[in-house]
matplotlib code that plots the C-alpha trace (Angstrom):
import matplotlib.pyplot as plt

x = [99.6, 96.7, 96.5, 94.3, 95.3, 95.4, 94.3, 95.7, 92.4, 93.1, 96.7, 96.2, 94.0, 96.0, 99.2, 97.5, 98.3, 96.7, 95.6, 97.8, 100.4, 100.6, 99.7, 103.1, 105.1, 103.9, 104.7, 108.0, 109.0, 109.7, 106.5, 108.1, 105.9, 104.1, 104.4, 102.6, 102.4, 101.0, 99.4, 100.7, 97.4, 95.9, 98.6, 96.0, 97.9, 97.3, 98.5, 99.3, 100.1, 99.9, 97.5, 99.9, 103.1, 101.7, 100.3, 103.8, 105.5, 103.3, 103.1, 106.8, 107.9, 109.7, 112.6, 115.0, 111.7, 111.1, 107.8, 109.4, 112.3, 109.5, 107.6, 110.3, 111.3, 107.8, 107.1, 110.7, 109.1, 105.1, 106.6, 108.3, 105.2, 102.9, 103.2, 102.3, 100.3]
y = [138.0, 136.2, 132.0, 132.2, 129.7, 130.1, 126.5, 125.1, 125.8, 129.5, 129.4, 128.1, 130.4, 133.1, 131.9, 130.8, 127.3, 123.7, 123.1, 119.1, 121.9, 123.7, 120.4, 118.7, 121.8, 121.9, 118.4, 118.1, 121.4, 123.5, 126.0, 129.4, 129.2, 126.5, 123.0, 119.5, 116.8, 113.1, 111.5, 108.1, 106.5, 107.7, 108.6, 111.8, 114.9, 118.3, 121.7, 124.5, 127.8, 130.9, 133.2, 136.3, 134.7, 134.0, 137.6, 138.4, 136.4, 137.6, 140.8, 140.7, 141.4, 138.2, 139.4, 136.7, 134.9, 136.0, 134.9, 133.8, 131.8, 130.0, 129.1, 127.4, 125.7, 124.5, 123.8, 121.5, 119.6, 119.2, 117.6, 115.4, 113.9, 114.3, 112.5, 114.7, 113.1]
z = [105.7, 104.2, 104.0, 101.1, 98.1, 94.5, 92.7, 89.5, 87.2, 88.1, 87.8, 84.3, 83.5, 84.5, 82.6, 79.8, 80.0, 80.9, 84.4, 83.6, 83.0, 86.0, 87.6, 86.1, 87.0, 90.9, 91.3, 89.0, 91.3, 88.6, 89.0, 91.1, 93.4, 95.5, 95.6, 94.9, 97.9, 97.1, 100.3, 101.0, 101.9, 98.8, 96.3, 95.3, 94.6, 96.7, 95.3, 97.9, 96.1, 98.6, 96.4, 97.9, 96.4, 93.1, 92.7, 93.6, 90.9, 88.3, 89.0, 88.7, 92.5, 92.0, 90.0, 90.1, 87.9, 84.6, 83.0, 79.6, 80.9, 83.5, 80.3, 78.5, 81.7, 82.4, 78.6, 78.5, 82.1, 80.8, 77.4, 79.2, 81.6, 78.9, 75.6, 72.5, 69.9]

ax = plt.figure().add_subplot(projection="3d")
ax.plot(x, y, z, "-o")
ax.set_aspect("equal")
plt.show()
């Protein structure tokens, strides 16, 4: 099994959303796959998505995730962290 990662400007532009979105969902939890982990000395954020897991999940091999009902739930968390204008 490969180590390779995917990164949030490709994730977004796979999904057709906002890197700050995928960005908001890795680190509220919320994205299927991955996770979001602040460093304590420098409070920067670091994204580790296995690039296997996410071809997974949206190719479908995921099934307990559907795309649509990921949107919503990610849509409901980024409106919450970023204000709409």
């Amino acid at each position: 099994m490969s180590n390779e990662m995917i990164y949030p400007p490709e994730i977004a532009k796979r999904i057709g959303r906002s890197q700050a979105f995928v960005e908001s969902a890795l680190r509220a939890g919320t994205f299927p796959v991955g996770k979001a982990i602040q460093s304590e000395d420098s409070g920067r954020w670091f994204y580790i998505v296995p690039r296997a897991e996410f071809e997974a999940w949206i190719t479908g091999k995921l099934p307990s995730i559907q795309l649509n009902d990921l949107m919503n739930r990610l849509a409901e968390v980024f409106d919450k962290f970023i204000p709409v204008y």
